[in-house]
N, C-alpha and C positions, 0 to 999 in steps of 0.2 A: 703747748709750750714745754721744753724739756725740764727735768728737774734741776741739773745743772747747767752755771750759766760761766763764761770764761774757760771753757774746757781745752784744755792743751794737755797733748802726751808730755807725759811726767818722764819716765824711763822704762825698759825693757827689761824684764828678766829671765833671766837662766841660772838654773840647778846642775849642780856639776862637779862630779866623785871627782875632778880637776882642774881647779877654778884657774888657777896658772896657766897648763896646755889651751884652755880655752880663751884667756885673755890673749895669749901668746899668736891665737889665730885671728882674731879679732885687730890685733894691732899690725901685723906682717900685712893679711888679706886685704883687709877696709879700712887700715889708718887708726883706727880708732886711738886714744891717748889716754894712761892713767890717769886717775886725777886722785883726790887725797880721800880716804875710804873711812869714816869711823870705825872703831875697834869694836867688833860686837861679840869679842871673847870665846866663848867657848866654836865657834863657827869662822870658816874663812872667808870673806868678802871681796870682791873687787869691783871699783867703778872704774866704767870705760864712758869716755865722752868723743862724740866725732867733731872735730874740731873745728870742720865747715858746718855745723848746725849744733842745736840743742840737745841732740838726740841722746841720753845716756843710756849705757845697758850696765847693770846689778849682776853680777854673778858670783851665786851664792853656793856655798860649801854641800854639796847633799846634806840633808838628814838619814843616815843608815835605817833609822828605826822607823820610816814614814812609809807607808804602801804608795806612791804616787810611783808610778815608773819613773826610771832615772831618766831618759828621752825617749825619743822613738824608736833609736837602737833596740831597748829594754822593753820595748811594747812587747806584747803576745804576739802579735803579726806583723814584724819590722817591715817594713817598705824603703828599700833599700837606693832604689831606683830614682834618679832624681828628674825622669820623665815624667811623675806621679806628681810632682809638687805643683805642677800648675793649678793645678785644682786641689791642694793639698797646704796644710796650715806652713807658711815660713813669713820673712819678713822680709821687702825690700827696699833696697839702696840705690840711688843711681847715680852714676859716674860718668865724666866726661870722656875718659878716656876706655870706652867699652872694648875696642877689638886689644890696647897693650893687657888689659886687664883681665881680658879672657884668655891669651897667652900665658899670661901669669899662672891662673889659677892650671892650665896645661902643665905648664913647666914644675907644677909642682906634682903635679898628677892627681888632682882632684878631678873627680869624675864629673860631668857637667850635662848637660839638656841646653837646647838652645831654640827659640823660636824666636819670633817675632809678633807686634799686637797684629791683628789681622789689616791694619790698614798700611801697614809695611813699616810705619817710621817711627817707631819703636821698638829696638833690640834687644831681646831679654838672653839671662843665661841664670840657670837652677841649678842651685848644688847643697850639698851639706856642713854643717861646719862638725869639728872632730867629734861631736856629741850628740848626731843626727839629728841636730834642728836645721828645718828646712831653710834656706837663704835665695834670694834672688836676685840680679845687679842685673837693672835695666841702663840704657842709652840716651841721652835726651834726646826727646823728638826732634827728629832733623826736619829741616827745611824742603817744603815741596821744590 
C-alpha cells in the first residue's frame, strides 16, 4: 500500500533568469492563463493555469547564488536536438487541434521532432520551450 493516499498533480515548476519571456511562451504556445501569484518578495514568481484542466506551472525567478543548472541549455553537455527528447526528461500536453498546432509552432520557427506511438494513432511532436525544457504535444487517439 502506498504511503500516500488522494495523490493528484499539484503544479509544475520551472526556474527561470526570465520568468516573463517564459510565461510569455507558455501563454502564446499552449494557452496557458495567469492567474493571481502571491508576492514572495525578494524573488519573481508566476502562476500559469491551463484553463481546460487543473494543470498549474510556478515559474520561479532563478537564484543566482544556487549551483543547480539554469536548464538544460546550462547543462555541461546541452542536447540541443529535440530528436533526443523522446527518451529524454519534458512534459506532455495534448491537443485537438495537432496538425494547426504543429504549423504554429513552424510558423514561429521552433525547431520540432515528429513521430508517432508505434501503433500509428497517436501523433506526437517535441520541441523546447525558450529555457530548453523539453515539451511534447501529442494528438488524441484517433479512431480506427
Amino acid at each position: 500500500m502506498a504511503a500516500a493516499e488522494g495523490v493528484s498533480l499539484n503544479h509544475i515548476s520551472r526556474e527561470s533568469s526570465d520568468v516573463r519571456r517564459l510565461a510569455n511562451f507558455y501563454q502564446q504556445i499552449l494557452g496557458f492563463e495567469q492567474v493571481e501569484t502571491p508576492n514572495f518578495g525578494d524573488f519573481e514568481v508566476i502562476w500559469l493555469r491551463l484553463p481546460s484542466s487543473s494543470i498549474y506551472i510556478h515559474l520561479i525567478e532563478r537564484d543566482p547564488t544556487t549551483s543547480l543548472p539554469e536548464g538544460p541549455w546550462s547543462a555541461s553537455s546541452p542536447v540541443a536536438d529535440p530528436k533526443n527528447l523522446p527518451r529524454g526528461h519534458h512534459i506532455c500536453f495534448s491537443v485537438s487541434n495537432f496538425d494547426s498546432f504543429l504549423n504554429t509552432l513552424k510558423d514561429k520557427g521552433i525547431e520540432t521532432f515528429q513521430k508517432s506511438l508505434p501503433n500509428g494513432k497517436i501523433k506526437q511532436v517535441f520541441f523546447f520551450d525558450p529555457d530548453g525544457n523539453g515539451l511534447e504535444v501529442a494528438s488524441r487517439e484517433q479512431d480506427s
